[in-house]
C-alpha positions in Angstrom: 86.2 0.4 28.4 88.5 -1.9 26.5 89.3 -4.8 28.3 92.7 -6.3 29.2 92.9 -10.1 27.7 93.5 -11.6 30.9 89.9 -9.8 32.1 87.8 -11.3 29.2 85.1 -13.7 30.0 86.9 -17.5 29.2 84.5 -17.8 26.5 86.2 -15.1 24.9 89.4 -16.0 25.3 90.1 -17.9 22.5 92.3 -18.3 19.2 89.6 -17.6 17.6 88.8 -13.9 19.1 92.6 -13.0 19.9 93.1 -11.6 16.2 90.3 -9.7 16.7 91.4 -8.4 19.7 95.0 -7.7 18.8 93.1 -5.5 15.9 91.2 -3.2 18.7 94.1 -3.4 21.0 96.1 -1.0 18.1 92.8 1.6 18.1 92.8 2.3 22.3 92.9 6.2 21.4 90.4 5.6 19.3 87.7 3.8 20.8 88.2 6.5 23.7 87.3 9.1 21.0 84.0 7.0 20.4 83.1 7.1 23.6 83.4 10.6 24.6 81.5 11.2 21.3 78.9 8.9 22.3 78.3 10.6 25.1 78.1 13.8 24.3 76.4 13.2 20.9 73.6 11.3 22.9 73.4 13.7 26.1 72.7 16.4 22.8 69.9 14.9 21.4 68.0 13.5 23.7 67.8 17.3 25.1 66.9 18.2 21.2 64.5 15.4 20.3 62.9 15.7 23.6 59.7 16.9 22.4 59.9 14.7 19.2 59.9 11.8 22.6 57.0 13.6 23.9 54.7 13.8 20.9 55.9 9.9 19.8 54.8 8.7 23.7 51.4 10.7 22.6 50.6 8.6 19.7 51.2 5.0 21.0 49.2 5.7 24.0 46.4 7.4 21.4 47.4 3.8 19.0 46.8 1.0 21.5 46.7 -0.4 25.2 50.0 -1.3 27.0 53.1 1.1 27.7 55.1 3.8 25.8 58.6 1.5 26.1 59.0 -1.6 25.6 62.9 -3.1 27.5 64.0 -6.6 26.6 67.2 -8.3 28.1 69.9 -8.2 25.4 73.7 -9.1 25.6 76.9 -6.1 24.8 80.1 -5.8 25.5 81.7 -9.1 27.0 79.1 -10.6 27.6 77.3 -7.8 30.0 73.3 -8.4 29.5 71.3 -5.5 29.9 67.8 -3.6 29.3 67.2 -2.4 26.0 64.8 0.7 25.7 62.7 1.4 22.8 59.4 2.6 22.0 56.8 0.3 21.7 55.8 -0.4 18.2 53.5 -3.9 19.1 50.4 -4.7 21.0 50.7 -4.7 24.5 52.0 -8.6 25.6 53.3 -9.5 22.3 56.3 -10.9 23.3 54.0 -13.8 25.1 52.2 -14.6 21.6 55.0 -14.6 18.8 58.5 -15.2 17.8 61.7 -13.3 19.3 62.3 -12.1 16.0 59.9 -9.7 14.0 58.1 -11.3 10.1 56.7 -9.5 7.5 53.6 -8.0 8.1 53.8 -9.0 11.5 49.9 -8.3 13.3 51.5 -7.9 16.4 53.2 -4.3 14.8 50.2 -1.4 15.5 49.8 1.2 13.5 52.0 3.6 14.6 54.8 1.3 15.5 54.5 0.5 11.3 55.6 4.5 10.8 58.4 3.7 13.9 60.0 1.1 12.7 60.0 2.1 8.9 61.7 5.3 9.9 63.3 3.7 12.8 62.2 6.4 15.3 61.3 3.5 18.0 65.4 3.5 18.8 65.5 6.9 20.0 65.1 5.8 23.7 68.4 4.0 23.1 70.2 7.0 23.5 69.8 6.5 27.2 71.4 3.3 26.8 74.0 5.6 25.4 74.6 7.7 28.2 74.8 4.5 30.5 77.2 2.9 28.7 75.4 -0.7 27.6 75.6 0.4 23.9 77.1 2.3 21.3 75.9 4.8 18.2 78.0 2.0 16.1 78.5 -1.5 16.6 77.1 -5.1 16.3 73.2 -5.0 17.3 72.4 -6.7 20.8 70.7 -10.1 20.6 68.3 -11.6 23.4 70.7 -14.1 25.3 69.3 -17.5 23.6 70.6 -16.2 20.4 74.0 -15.2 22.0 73.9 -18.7 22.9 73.7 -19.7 19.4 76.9 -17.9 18.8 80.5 -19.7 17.3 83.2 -19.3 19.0 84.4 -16.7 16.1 81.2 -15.0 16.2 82.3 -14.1 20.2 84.7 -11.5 19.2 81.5 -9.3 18.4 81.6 -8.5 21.9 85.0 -6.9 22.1 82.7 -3.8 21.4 79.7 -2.4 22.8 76.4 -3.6 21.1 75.0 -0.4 18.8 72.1 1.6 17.9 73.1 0.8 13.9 76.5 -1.8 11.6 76.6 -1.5 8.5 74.9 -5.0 8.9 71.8 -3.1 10.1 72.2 -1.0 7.2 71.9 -4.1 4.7 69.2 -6.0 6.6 67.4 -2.7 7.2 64.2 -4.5 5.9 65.1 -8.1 8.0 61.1 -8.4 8.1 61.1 -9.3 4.2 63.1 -12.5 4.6 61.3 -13.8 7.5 57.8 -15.3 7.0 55.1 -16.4 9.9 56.3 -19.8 10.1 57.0 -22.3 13.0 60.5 -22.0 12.2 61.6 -18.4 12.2 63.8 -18.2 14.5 65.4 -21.3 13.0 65.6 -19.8 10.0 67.3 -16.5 11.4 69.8 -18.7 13.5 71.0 -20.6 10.5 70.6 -18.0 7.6 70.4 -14.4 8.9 72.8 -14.4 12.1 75.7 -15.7 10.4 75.4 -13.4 7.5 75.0 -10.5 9.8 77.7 -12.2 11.7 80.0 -11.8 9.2 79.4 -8.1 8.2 80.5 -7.5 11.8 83.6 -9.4 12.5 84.5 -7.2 9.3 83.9 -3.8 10.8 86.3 -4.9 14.0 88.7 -5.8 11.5 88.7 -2.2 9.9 87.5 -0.6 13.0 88.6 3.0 13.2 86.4 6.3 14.5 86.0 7.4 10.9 84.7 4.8 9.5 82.0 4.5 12.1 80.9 7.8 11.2 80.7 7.1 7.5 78.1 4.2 9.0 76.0 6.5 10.7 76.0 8.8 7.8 74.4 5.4 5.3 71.9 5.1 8.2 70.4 8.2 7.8 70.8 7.9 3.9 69.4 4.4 4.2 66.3 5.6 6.4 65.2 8.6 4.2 65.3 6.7 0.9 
């Protein structure tokens, strides 16, 4: 849970993050209320969409070679890397043949993981990341560790929070795909362009961080997905 400043990694511990922190450091009661709802909202459906889990794990076997999941190291809360679960939605070994990041009509996406990703049924699985704490229904998306490197020391203060399934930056850059192109600079591009833009839509939310809100963000997700 949340953190005492003295606890925080140094990185953290800066001018730069302490107004941040100050902010969450008022909302204690609340950011106990997210939790318990994560939990029990996530312990709900994964009993639910259980079957959904079954019959998606069907069709990417059906699709293509390679596993049903695909985990990749991602950073959360203060710094705390862990496995991120999702369904697989490329060809088996992609990661060895591409960018970190995924570009418009990427040919390492099969054909089912197209349908997964547009209705962004391949996070599911991350409701088990839920239950175990690495990440949150709401909160700044987990990036692979050499992006987290990447970070300012502003853009630190992200991690006061666990990482989460969806932000209201996720919302905007629903279709990220569309501003990245096959290039040999992608990931440049989405270090110097994309990051700090999401960047900002998250340092926001801390700023106005309250249980309520968060909900009105998962409500625009499902809005967002079905339109």
């Amino acid at each position: 849970m949340f953190r005492e400043w003295e606890e925080l990694p140094e990185y953290m511990k800066t001018e730069l993050v302490h107004p941040y922190y100050e902010k969450l450091s008022k909302k204690k009661k609340s950011l106990y209320i997210k939790r318990f709802f994560d939990i029990t909202a996530a312990a709900g459906m994964l009993v639910l969409l259980f079957p959904v889990c079954l019959a998606i794990s069907a069709l990417i076997i059906a699709d293509s070679r390679g596993g049903v999941f695909f985990c990749q190291e991602r950073v959360t809360q203060y710094g705390k890397k862990f496995w991120i679960i999702k369904f697989r939605t490329m060809a088996e070994n992609a990661g060895k043949s591409g960018t970190k990041v995924t570009v418009q009509n990427d040919r390492r996406v099969t054909k089912v993981g197209k349908v997964l990703r547009k209705y962004r049924l391949d996070e599911l699985p991350q409701l088990i990341n839920i239950i175990l704490g690495d990440m949150s229904f709401v909160g700044p998306r987990p990036e692979v560790p050499c992006f987290v490197k990447k970070y300012t020391p502003e853009m630190f203060a992200t991690l006061l929070l666990p990482a989460g399934v969806t932000s209201e930056a996720s919302i905007c850059y629903k279709d990220e795909e569309r501003f990245l192109t096959s290039t040999d600079n992608t990931e440049e591009i989405y270090i110097q362009q994309i990051l700090p833009d999401k960047m900002d839509y998250n340092l926001k939310s801390i700023q106005q961080f309250s249980f309520v809100r968060e909900l009105g963000v998962m409500i625009k997700t499902v809005l967002a997905v079905v339109n």
